[in-house]
N, C-alpha and C positions, 0 to 999 in steps of 0.2 A: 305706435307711430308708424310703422312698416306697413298698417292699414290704409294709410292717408292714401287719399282718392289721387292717380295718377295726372290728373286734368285738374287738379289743385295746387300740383306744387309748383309746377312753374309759375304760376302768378305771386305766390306768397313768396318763395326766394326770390320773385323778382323785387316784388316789395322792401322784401326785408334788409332792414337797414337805417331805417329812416328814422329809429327812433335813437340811433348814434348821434344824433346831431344834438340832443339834449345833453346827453356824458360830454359829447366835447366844448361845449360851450358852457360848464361849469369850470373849464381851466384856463377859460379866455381873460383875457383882461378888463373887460365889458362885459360880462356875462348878458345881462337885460339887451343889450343893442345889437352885441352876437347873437345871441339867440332867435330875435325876431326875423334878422335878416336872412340866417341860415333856413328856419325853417319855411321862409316866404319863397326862397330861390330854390330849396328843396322841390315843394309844391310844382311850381314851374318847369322845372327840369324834367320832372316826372311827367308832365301833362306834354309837354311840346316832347321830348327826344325819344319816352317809350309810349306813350299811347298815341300822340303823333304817328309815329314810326309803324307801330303798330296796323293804323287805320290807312294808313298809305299802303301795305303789303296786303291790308282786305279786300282794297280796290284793283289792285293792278293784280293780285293772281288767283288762280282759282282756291278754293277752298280744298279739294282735292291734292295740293300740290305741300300742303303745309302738312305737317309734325312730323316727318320722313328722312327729315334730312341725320344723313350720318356724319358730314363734314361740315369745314366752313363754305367746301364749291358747292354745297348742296342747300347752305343756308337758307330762305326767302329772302335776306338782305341782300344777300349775294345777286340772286336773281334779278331781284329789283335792279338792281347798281348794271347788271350787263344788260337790261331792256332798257337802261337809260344812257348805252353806251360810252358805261366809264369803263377805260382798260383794267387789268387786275383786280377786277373787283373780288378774286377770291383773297386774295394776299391782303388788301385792305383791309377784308372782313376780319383776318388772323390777327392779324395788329391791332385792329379794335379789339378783338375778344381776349386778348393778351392783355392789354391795358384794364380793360373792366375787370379780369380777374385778381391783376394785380391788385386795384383801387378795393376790393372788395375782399383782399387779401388783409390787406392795411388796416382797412375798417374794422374788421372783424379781429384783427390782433390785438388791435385799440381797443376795443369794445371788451374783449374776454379779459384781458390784463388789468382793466379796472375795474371790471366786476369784481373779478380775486384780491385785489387788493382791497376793497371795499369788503368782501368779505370776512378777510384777515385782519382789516382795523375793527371787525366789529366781535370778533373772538368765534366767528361761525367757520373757520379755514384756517389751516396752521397760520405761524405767526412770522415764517420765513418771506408768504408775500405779502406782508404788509410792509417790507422792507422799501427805500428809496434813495435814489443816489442823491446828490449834491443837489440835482435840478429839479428833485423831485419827480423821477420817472421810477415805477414798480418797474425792476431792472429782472427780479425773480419771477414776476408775474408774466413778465413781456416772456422770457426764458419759457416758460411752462409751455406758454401758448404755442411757442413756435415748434419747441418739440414733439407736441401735440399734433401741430400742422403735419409734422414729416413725418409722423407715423402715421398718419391717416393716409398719406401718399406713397407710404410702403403698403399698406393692406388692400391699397384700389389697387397698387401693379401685382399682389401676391396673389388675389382672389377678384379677378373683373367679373362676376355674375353680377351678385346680390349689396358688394358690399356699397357702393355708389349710388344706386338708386335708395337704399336703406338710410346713408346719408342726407338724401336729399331731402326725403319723407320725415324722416328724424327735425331736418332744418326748418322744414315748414309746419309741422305739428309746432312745434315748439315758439316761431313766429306769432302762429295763432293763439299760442298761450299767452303769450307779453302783448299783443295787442289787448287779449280780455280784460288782463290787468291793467292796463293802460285805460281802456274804457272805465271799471270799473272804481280806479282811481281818480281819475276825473270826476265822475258823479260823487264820492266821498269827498275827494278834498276843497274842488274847486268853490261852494258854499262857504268855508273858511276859512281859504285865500284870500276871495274878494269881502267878507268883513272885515281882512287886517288893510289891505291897501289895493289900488286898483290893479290888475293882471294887462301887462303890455301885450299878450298875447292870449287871443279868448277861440276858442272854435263856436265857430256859428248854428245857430238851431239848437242850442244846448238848452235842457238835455234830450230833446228829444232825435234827433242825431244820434247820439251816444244808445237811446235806447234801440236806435235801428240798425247801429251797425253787431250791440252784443244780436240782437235778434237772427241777424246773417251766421254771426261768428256761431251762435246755436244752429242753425240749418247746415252749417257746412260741418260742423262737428257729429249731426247724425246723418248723415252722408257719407260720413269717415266710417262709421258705426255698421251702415247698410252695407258699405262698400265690402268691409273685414268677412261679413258672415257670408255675403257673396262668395268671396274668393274662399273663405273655407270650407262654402260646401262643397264647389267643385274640386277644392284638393282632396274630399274626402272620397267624389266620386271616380275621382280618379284613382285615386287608392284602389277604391272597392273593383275596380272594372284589372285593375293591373294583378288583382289577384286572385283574380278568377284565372282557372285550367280552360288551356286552350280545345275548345269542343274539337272530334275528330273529326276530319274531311269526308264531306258528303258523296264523294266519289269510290270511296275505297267500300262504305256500304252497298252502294248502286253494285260494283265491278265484283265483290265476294260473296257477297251474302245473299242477294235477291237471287242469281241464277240456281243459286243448290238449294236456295228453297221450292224453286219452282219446279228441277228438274226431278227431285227428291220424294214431295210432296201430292204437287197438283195433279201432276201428271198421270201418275197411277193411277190416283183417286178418279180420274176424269174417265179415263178407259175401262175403271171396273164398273160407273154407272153406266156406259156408254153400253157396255156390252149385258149388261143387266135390263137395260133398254129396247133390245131387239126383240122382236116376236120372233118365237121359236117356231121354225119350216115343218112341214112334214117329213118323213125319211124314203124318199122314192129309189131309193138304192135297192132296197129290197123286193121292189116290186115290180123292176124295169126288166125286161124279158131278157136273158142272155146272148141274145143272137143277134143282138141290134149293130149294123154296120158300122165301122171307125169312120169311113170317108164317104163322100156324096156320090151319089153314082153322076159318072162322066156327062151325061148329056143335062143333069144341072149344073155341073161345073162348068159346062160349055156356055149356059146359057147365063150363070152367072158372068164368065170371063168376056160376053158381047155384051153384057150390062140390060141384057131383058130382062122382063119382068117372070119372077116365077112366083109358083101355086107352094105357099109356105103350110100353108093348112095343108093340102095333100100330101107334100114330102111327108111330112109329119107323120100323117094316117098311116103312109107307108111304110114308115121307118118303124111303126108301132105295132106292124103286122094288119094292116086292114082297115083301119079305125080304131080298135077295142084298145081301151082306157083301163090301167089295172084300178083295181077298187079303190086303193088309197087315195089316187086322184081322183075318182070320184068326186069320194067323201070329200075332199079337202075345198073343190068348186062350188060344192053344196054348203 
């Protein structure tokens, strides 16, 4: 039930309710003429004040603006009521949603107290609430329910995560349970009912009605189905990702480790091919005459220092002794 599709419960607790009107109109005085009338104004109510309601808030705001509200000044009702410049329209809204929970307070204290006591008259529930007072009210059963109520209203203020929406999901699973049976009980019994006497109150299109709404009530239940394994994979992925070890910062390899590999490693290696690489010179040290001048003689110094052109080739010859070439340059030109 904690699987029920989020986008389904509010319509089904909105619904749910309506099959109160059958339990109460077993203890009426008229049961047959209560009943018809209840479940006729039921109908009504529902069509004009929520789906009404409903189709007036589709029109006037955007779609965008709905399922966000956190308060009642945040409602779409609310909204509505101040673009149609009623004052207070948040306090209205409080007052009405105060009343509806009341009424649906009641309802439902009504409803579970005669369950149990119907229970306990049939030996399926101890026998303390099949008890009743003077008037005939399950006085133990009403008791149950209410204590019931205020511990449930101690667990939403002890734990506000999970435990409220779980409620809700729980209330609307369970709604769609009593509808199936409700459907399902109709197609069994109503056959012979109407062989014993005619039924003041018939639903129309039956049974093929009946066949289309178990049909729905099947589609939203594997919906319910798809929903759960949705949400379970991603808690599983979530898991799996929350326990994985956080990888190290890609910055602290950049800033440690590549520079000492590089200064370590490449570098050397680069400069012993580099120099492995050179063609190896002649050795003209031993062959360059002892007597060769350190400095230029003056008058090409001079003529370097006024930026003329000098005889590079002759210095040379002369610096060489004459021309003559020792042999190892020769050989090496050759």
């Amino acid at each position: 039930m904690a699987a029920w599709p989020p986008a389904c419960s509010p319509w089904a607790f909105a619904f749910g309710g309506i099959e109160v009107v059958a339990i109460a109109a077993a203890e009426s005085e008229d049961p047959e003429k209560s009943l018809v009338n209840a479940v006729r104004t039921t109908i009504t109510r529902i069509s004009v004040f929520y789906l009404g309601s409903v189709l007036v808030i589709t029109f006037l705001l955007p779609y965008s603006s709905l399922g966000s509200a956190q308060s009642a000044a945040e409602s779409p009702f609310t909204m509505v009521l101040d673009r149609a410049g009623i004052p207070g329209a948040a306090a209205i809204m409080e007052v009405v949603i105060v009343l509806a929970l009341l009424s649906a307070f009641n309802a439902q204290i009504y409803a579970s107290s005669r369950m149990m006591h119907s229970l306990a008259s049939r030996g399926e529930a101890p026998k303390l609430f099949a008890s009743t007072d003077s008037r005939g009210v399950p006085t133990a059963a009403i008791a149950l329910s209410v204590i019931l109520s205020a511990v449930m209203v101690v667990l939403n203020y002890a734990d506000t995560g999970w435990l409220l929406s779980f409620m809700l999901n729980a209330a609307g699973a369970s709604l769609l349970i009593v509808w199936v049976f409700i459907a399902v009980s109709q197609l069994r019994l109503r056959p012979q009912l109407e062989a014993i006497h005619p039924l003041p109150v018939r639903m129309w299109a039956y049974p093929y009605l009946t066949w289309f709404a178990l049909a729905l009530f099947a589609a939203i239940a594997v919906l319910a189905v798809l929903a759960a394994a949705v949400l379970f994979f991603l808690w599983r992925n979530a898991a799996d990702e929350a326990d994985k070890p956080d990888p190290q910062p890609v910055t602290e390899t950049l800033t440690t480790e590549v520079p000492t590999t590089v200064t370590q490693t490449e570098e050397p290696d680069t400069q012993d091919e580099n120099s492995n690489k050179l063609p190896k010179l002649p050795d003209f040290q031993n062959d360059l005459p002892s007597d060769i001048p350190t400095e230029l003689p003056p008058e090409v110094q001079d003529q370097l220092d006024k930026g003329s052109d000098v005889d590079i080739e002759g210095l040379l010859n002369d610096l060489l002794g004459g021309g003559e070439q020792p042999a190892s340059q020769q050989g090496a030109q050759n």
